[in-house]
C-alpha positions as CSV (number, residue, x, y, z in Angstrom):
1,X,0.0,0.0,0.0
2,X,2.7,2.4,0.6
3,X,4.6,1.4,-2.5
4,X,1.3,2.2,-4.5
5,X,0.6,5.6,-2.5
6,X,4.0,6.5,-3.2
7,X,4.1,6.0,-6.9
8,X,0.9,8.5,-7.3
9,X,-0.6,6.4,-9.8
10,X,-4.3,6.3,-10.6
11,X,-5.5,2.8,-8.6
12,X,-8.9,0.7,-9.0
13,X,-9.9,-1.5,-6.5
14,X,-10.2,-5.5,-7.8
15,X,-11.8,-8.1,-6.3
16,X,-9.0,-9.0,-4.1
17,X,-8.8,-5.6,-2.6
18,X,-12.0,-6.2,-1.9
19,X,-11.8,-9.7,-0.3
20,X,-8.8,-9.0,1.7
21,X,-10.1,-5.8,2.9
22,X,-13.7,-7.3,4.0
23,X,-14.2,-9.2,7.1
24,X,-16.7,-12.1,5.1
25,X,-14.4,-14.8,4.5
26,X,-13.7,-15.0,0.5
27,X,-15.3,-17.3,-1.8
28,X,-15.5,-18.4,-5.4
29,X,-12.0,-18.1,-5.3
30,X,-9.5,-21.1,-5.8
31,X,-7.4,-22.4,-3.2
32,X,-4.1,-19.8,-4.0
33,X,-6.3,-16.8,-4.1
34,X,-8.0,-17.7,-1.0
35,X,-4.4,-18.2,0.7
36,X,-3.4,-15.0,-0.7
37,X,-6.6,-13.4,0.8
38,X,-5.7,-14.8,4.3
39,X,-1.9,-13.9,4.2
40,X,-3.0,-10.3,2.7
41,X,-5.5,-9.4,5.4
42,X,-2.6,-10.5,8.2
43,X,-0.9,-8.2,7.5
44,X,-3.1,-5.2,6.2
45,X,-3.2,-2.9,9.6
46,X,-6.8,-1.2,9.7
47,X,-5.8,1.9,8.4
48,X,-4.6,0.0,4.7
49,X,-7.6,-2.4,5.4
50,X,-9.7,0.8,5.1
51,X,-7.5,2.4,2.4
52,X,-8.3,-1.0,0.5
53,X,-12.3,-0.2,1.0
54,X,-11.9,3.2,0.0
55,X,-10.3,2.3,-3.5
56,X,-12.3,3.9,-6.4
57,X,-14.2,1.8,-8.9
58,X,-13.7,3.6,-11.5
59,X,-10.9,6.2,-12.2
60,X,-10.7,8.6,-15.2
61,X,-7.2,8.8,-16.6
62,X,-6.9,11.8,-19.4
63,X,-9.5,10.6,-21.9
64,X,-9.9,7.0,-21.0
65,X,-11.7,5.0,-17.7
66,X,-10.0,2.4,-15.8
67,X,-11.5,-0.6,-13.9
68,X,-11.2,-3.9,-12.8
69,X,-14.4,-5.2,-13.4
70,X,-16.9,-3.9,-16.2
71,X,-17.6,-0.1,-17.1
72,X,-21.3,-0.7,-16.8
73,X,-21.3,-2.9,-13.2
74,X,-17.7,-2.5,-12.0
75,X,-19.2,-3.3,-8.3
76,X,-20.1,-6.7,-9.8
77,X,-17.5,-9.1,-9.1
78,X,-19.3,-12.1,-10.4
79,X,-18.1,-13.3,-7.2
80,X,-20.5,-13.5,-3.6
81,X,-19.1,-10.4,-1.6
């Protein structure tokens, strides 16, 4: 998180963000991406945990949009936050 603050770079949040920085445990992930999940929110302290949760869906850069997701349901993970 520092790293990325640090760089000033525009940043979406993706659906790991989003798993590591909620408190549900993840699911519809496979078995690395769950242990990534685990090890990530170890060692996130609340104030990155919340900096994860705060991450824009969506982020304008000049004349284009970035996600993760879709431009039309970006919140929509496909997954079961």
């Amino acid at each position: 998180m520092e790293v990325v603050r640090e760089l000033d770079c525009p940043v979406v949040k993706g659906n790991h963000d989003e798993a590591a920085s909620r408190l549900a445990p993840p699911c519809d992930f496979n078995e690395i991406a769950e242990r990534a999940i685990a090890w990530t929110r170890d060692r996130l302290a609340d104030q990155e945990r919340n900096g994860c949760c705060a991450l824009p869906l969506q982020s304008r850069v000049h004349d284009f949009t970035i996600v993760h997701a879709t431009l039309d349901t970006p919140e929509q993970w496909g997954l079961c936050f």
